[in-house]
DSSP file (Angstrom, degrees, kcal/mol; ACC not computed):
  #  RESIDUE AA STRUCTURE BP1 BP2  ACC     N-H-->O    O-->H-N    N-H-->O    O-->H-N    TCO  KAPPA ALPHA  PHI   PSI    X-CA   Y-CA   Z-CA
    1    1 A X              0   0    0      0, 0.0   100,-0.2     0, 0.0    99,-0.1   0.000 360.0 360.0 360.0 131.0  -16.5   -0.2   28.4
    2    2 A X        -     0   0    0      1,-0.2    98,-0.1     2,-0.1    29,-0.1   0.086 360.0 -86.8 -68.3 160.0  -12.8   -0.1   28.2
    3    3 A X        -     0   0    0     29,-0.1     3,-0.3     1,-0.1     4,-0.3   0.069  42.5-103.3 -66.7 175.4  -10.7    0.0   31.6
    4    4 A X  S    S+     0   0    0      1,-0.2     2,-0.4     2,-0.1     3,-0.3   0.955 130.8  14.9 -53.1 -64.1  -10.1    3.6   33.4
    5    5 A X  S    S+     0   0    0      1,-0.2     3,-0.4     2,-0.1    -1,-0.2  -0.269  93.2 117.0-114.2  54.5   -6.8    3.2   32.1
    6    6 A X  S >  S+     0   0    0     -2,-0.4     2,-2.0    -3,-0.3     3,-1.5   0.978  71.9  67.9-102.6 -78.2   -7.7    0.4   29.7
    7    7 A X  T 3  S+     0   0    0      1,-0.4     3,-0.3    -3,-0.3    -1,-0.3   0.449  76.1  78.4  -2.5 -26.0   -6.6    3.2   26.9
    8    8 A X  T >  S+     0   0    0     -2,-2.0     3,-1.4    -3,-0.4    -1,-0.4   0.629  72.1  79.6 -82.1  -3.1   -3.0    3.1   27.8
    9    9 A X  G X  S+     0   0    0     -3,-1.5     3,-4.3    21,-0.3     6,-0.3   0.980  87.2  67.6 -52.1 -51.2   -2.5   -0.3   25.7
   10   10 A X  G 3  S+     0   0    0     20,-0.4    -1,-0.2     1,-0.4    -2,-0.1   0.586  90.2  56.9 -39.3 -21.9   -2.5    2.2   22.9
   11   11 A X  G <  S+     0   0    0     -3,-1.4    -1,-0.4    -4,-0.2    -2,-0.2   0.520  84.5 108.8 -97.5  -7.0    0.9    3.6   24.1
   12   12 A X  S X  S-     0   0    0     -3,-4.3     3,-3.1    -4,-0.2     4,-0.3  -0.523  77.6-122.2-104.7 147.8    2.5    0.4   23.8
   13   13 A X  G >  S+     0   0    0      1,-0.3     3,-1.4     2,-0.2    -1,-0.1   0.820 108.0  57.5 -67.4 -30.9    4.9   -0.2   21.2
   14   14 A X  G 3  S+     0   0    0      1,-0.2    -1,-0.3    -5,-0.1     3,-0.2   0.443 109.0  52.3 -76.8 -11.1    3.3   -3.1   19.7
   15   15 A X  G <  S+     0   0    0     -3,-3.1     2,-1.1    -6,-0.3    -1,-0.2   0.571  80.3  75.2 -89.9 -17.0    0.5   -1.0   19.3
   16   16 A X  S <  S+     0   0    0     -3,-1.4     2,-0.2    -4,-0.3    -1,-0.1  -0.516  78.2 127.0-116.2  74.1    1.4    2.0   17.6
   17   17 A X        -     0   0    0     -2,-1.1    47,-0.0    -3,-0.2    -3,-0.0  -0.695  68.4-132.6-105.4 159.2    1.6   -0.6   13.9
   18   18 A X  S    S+     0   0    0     -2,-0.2    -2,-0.0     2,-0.1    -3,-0.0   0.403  75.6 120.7 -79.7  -6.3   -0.2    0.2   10.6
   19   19 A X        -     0   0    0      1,-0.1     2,-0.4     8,-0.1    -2,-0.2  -0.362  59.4-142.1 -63.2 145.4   -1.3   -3.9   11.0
   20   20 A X        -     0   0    0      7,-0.2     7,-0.3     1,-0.1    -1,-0.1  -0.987  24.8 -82.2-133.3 152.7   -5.0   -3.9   11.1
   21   21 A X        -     0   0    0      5,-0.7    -1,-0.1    -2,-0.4     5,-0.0   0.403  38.3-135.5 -42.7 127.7   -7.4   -6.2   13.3
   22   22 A X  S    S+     0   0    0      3,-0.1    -1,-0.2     1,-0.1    -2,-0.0   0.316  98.2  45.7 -69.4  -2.9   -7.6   -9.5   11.3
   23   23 A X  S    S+     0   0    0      3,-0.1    -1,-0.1    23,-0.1    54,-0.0   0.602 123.1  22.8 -99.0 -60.4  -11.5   -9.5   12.0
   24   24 A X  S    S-     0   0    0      1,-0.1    -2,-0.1     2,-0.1     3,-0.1   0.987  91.9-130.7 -68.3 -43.8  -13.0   -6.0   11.3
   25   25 A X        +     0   0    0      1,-0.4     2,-0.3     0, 0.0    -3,-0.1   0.696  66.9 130.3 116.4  32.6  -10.2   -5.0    9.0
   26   26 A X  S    S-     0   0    0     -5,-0.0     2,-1.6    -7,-0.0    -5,-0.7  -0.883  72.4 -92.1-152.4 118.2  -10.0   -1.7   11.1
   27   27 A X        -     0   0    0     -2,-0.3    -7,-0.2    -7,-0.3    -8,-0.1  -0.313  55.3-118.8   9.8  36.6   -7.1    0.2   13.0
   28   28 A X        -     0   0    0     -2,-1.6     2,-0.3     1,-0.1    13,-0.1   0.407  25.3-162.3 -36.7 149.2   -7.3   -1.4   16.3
   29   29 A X        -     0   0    0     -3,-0.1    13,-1.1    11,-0.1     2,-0.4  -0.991  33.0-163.6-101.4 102.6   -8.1    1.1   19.3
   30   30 A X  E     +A   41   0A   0     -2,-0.3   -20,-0.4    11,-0.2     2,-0.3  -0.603  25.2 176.6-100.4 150.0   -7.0   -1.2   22.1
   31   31 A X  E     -A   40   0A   0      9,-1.4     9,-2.1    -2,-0.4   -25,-0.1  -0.988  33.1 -87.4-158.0-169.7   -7.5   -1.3   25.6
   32   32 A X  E     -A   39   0A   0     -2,-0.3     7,-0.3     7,-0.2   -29,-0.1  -0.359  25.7-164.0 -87.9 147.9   -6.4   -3.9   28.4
   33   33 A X        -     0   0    0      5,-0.5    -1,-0.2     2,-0.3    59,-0.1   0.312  41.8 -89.9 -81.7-122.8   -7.8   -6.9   29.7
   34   34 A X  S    S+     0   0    0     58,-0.1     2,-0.4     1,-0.1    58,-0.1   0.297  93.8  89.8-163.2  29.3   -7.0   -8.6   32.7
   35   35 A X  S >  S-     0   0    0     57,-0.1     3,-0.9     3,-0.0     2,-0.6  -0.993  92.7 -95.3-102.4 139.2   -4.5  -10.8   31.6
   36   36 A X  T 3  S-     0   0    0     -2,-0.4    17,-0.4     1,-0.2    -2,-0.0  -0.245 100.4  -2.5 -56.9 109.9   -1.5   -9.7   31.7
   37   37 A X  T 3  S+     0   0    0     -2,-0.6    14,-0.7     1,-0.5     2,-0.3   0.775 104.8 109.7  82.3  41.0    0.0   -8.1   28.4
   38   38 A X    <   +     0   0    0     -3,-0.9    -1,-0.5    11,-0.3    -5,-0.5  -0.891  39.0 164.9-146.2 146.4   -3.3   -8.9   26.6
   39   39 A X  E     -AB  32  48A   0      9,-3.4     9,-3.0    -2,-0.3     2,-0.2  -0.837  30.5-124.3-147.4-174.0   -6.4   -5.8   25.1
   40   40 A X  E     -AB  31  47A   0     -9,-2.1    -9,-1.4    -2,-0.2     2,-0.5  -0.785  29.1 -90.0-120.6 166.9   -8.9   -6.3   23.0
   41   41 A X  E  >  -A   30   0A   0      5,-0.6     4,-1.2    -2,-0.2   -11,-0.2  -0.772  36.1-147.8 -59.7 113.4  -10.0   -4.4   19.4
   42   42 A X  T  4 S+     0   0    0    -13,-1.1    -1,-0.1    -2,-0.5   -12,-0.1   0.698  98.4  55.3 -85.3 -25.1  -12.6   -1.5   21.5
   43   43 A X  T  4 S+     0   0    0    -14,-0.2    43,-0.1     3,-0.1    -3,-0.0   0.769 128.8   1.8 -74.3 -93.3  -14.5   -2.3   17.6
   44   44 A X  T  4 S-     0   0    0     42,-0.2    43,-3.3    43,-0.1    44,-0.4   0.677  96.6-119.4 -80.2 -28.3  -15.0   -6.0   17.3
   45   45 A X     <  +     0   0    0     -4,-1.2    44,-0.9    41,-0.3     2,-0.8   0.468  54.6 154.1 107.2 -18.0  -13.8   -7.1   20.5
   46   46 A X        -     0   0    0     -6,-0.2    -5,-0.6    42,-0.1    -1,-0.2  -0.503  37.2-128.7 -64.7 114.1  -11.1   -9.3   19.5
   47   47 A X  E     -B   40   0A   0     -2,-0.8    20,-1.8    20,-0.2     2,-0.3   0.093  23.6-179.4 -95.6 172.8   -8.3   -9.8   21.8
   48   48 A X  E     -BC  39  66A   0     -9,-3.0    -9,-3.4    18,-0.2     2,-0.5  -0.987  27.0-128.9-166.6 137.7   -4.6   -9.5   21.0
   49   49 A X  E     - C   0  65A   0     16,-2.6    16,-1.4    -2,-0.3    15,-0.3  -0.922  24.7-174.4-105.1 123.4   -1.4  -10.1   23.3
   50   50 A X        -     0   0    0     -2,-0.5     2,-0.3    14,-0.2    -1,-0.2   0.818  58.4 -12.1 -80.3 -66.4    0.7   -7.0   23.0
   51   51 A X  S    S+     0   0    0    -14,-0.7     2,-0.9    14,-0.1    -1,-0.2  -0.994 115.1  29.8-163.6 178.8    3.6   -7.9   24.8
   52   52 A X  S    S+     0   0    0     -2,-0.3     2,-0.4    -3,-0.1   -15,-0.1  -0.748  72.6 144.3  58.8-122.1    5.1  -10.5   27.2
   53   53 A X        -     0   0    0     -2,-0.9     2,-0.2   -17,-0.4    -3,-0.1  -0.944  58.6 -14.3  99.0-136.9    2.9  -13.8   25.9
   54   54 A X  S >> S-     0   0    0     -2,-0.4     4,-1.8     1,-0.1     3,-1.3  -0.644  72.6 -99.2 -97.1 169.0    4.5  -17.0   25.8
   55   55 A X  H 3> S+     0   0    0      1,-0.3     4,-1.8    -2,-0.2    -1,-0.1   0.863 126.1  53.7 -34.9 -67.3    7.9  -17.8   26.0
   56   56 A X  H 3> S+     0   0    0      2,-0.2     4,-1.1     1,-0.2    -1,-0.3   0.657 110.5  46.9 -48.9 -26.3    7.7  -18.1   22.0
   57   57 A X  H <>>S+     0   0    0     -3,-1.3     4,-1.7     2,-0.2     5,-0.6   0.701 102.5  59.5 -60.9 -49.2    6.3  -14.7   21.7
   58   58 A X  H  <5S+     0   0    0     -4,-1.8    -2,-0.2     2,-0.2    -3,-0.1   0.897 113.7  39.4 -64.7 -48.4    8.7  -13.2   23.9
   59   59 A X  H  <5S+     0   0    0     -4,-1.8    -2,-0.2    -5,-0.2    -3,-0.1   0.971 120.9  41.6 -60.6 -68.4   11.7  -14.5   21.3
   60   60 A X  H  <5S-     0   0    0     -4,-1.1    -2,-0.2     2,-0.0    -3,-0.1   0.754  89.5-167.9 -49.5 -35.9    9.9  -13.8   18.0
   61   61 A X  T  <5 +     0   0    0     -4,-1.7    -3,-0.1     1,-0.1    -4,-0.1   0.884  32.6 138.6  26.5  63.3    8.7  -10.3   19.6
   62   62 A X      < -     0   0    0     -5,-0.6    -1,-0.1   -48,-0.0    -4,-0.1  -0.147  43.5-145.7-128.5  58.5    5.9   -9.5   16.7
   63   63 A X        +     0   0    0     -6,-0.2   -13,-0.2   -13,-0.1     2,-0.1  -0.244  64.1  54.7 -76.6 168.9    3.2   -8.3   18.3
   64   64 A X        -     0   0    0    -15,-0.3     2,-0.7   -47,-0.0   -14,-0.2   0.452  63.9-172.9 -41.7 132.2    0.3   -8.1   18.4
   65   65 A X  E     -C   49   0A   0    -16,-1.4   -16,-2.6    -2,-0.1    -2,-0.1  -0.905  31.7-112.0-118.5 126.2   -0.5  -11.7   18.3
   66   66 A X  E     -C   48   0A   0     -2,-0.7   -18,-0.2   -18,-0.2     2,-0.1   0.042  20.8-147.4 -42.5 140.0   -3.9  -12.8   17.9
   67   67 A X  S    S+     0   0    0    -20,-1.8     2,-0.3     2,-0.1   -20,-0.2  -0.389  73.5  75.0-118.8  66.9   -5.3  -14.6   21.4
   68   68 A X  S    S-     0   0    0     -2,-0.1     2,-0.3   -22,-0.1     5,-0.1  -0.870  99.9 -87.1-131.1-179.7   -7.5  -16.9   19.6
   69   69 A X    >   -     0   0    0     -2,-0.3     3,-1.5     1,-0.1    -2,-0.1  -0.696  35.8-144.6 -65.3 133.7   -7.1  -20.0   17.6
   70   70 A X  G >  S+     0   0    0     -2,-0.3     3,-1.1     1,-0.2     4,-0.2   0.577 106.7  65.9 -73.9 -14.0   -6.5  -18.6   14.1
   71   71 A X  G 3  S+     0   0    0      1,-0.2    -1,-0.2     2,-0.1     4,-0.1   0.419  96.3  59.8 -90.9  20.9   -8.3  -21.5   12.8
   72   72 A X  G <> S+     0   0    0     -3,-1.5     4,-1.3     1,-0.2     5,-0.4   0.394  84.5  98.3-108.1   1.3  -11.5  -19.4   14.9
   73   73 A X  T <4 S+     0   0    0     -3,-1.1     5,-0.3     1,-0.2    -1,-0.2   0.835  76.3  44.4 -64.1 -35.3  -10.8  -16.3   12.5
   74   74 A X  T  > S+     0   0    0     -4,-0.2     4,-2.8     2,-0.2     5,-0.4   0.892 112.3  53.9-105.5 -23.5  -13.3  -16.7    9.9
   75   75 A X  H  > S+     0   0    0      1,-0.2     4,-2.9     2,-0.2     5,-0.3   0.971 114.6  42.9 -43.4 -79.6  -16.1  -17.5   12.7
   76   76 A X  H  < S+     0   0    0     -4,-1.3     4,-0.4     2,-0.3    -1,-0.2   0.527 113.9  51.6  -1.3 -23.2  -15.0  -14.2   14.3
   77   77 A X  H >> S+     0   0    0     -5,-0.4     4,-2.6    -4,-0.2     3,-1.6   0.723 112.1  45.0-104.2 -62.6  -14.9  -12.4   10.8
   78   78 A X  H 3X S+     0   0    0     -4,-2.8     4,-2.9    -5,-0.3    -2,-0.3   0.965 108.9  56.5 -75.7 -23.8  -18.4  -13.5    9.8
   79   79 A X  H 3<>S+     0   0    0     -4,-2.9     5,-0.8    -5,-0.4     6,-0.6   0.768 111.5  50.6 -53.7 -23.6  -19.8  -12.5   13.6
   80   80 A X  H <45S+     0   0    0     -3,-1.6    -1,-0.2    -4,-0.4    -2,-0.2   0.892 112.4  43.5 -73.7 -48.5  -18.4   -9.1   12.7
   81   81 A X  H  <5S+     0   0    0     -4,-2.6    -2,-0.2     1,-0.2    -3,-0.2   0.944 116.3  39.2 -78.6 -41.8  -20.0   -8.8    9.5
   82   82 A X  T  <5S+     0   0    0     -4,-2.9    -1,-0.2    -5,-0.2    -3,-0.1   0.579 134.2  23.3 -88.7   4.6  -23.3   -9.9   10.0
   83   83 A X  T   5S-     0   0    0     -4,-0.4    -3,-0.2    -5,-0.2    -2,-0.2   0.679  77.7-150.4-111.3 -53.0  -23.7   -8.2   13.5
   84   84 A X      < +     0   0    0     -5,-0.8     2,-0.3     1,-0.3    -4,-0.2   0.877  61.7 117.8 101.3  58.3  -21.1   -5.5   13.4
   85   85 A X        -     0   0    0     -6,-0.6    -1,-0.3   -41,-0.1    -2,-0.1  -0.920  69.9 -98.7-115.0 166.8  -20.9   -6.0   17.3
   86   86 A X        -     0   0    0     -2,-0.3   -41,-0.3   -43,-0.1    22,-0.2  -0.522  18.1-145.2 -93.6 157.7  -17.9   -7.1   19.4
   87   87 A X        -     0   0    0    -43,-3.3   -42,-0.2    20,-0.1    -1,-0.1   0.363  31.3-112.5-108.5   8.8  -17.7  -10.2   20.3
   88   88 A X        +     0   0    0    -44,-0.4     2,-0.3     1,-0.2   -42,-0.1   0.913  48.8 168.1  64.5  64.6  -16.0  -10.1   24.1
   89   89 A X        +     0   0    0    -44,-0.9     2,-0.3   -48,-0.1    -1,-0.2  -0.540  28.0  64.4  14.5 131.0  -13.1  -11.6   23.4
   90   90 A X  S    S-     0   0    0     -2,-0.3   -50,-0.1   -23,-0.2   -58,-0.0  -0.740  81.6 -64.8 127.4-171.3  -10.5  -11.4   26.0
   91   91 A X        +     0   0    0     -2,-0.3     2,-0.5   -56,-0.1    -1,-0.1  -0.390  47.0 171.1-113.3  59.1   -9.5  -12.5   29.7
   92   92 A X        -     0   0    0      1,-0.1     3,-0.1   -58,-0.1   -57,-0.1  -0.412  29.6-157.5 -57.0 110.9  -11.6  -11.1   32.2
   93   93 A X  S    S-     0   0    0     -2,-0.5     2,-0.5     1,-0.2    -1,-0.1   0.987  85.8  -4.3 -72.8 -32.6  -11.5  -12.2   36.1
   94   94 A X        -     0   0    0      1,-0.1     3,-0.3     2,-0.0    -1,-0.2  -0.921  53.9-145.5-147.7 169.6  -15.2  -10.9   36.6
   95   95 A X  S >  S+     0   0    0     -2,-0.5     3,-2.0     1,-0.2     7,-0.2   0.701  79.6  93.7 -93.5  -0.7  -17.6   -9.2   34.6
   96   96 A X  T 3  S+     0   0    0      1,-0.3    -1,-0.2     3,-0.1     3,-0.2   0.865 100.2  38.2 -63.8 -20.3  -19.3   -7.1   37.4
   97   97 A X  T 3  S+     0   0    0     -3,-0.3     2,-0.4     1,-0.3    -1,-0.3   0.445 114.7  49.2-103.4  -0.7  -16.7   -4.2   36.2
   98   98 A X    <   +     0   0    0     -3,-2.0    -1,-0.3    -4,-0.1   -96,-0.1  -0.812  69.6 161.9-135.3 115.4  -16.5   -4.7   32.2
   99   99 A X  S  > S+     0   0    0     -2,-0.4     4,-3.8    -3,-0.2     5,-0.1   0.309  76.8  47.9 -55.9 -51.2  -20.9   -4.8   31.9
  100  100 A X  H  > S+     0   0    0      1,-0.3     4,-1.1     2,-0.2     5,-0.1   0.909 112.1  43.9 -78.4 -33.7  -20.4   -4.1   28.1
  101  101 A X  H  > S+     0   0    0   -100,-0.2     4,-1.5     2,-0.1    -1,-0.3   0.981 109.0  52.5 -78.8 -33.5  -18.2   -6.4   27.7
  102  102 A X  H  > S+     0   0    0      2,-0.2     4,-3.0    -7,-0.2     3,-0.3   0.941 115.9  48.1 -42.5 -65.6  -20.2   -9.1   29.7
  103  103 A X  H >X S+     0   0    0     -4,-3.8     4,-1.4     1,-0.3     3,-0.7   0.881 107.7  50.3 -42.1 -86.5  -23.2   -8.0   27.2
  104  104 A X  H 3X S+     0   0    0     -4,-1.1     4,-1.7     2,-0.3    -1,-0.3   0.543 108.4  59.5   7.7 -56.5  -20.8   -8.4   24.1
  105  105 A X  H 3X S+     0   0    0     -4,-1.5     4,-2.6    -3,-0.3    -1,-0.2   0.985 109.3  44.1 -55.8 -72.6  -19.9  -12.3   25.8
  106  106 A X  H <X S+     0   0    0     -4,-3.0     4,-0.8    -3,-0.7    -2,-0.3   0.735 111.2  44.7 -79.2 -16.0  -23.5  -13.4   25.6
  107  107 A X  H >X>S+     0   0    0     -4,-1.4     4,-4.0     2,-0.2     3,-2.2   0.977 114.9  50.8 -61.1 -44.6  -24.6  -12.3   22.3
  108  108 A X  H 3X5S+     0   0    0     -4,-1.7     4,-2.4     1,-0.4    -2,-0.2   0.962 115.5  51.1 -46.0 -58.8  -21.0  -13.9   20.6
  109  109 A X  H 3X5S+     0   0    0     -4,-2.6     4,-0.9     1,-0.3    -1,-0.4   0.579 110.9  43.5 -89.2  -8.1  -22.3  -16.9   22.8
  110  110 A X  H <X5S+     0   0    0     -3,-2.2     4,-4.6    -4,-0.8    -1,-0.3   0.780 113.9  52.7 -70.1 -48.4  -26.0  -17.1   21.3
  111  111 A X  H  X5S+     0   0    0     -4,-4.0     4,-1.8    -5,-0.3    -2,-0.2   0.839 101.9  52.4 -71.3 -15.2  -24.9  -16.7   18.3
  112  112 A X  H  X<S+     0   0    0     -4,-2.4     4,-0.9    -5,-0.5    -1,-0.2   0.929 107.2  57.2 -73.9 -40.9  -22.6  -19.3   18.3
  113  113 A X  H  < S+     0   0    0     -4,-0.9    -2,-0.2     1,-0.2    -1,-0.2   0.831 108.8  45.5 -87.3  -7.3  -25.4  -21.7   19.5
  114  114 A X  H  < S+     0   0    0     -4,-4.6    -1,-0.2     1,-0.1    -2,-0.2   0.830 122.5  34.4 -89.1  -1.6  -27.5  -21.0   16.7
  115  115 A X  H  < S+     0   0    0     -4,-1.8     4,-0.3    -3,-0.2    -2,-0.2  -0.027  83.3 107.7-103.5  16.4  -24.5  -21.2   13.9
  116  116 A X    ><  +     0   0    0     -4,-0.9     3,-0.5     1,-0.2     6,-0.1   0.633  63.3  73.5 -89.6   4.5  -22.5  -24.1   15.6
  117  117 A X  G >  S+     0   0    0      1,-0.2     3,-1.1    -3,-0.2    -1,-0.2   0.926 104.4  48.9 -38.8 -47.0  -23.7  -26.6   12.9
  118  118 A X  G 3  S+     0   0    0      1,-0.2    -2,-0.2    -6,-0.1    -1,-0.2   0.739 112.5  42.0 -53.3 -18.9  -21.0  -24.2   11.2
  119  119 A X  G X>  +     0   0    0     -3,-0.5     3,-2.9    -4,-0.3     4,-0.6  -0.033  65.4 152.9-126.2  30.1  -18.4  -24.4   13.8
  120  120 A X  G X4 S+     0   0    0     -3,-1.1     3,-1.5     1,-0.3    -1,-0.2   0.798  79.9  53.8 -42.8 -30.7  -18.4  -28.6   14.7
  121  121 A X  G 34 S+     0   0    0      1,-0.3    -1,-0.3    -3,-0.2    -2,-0.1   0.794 105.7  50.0 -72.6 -28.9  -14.6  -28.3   15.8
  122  122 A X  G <4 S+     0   0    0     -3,-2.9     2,-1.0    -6,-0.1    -1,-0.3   0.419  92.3 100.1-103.8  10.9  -15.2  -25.3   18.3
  123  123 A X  S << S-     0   0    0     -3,-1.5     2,-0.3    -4,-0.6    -1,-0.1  -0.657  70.8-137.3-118.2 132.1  -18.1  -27.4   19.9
  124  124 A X        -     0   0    0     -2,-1.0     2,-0.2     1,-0.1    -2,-0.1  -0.326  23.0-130.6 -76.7 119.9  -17.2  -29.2   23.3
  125  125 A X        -     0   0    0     -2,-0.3    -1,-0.1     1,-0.1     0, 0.0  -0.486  17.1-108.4 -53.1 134.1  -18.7  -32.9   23.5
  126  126 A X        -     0   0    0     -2,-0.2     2,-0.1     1,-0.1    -1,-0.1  -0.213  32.5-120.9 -28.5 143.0  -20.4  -34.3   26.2
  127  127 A X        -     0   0    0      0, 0.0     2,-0.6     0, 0.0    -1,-0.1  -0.409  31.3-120.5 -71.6 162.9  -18.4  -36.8   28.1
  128  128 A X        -     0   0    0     -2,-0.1     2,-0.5     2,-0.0     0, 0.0  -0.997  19.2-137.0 -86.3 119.5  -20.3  -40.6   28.0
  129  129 A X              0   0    0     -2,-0.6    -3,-0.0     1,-0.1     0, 0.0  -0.769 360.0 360.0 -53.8 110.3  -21.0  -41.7   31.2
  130  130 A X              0   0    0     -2,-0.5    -1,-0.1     0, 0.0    -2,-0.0   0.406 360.0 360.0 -80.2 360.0  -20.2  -45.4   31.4
């Protein structure tokens, strides 16, 4: 579920583009997370920093800029297609106040552990213990 005032992302300049979300292919509907200058896609889930960002962002100024690895888009693209559900994407400090998004977290993350044969790069090694 989107913030109270999650909705106000939408008003932001960097929002009100023709670009549409690089997973569903969709118009984004945004609303915020709870990083600063960061929402997500209210379809897929995907997050996007809108404005302030990094230092580099701030200079270039061509938001939205995706807040994943771009080399995690087509993971993210096929999680759309074959669930059509959002994937929780974004910065949240707890989940007791985002529940749908929380939900959204752990399916993305099940499905990832039964397709991460697919994904070897995006799967964190074990340390060895010497």
């Amino acid at each position: 579920m989107p913030q109270k005032y999650g909705g106000l992302a939408n008003c932001e300049p960097s929002a009100q583009t023709e670009k549409l979300c690089l997973v569903c292919d969709q118009k984004p509907i945004y609303s915020w997370t709870d990083y600063s200058g960061e929402a997500y896609c209210v379809f897929c889930g995907m997050a996007y920093q809108l404005k302030w960002g990094s230092d580099e962002q701030r200079k270039e100024a061509k938001y939205p800029y995706l807040n994943v690895r771009e080399d995690a888009l087509p993971m993210f693209r096929r999680y759309w297609a074959e669930t059509g559900k959002p994937s929780g994407m974004g910065t949240f400090l707890g989940f007791d106040e985002y529940p749908e998004v929380a939900r959204a977290r752990r399916a993305f993350n099940q499905w990832f552990k039964e397709h991460e044969q697919d994904y070897p790069q995006f799967v964190k090694k074990a340390e060895a213990s010497e």
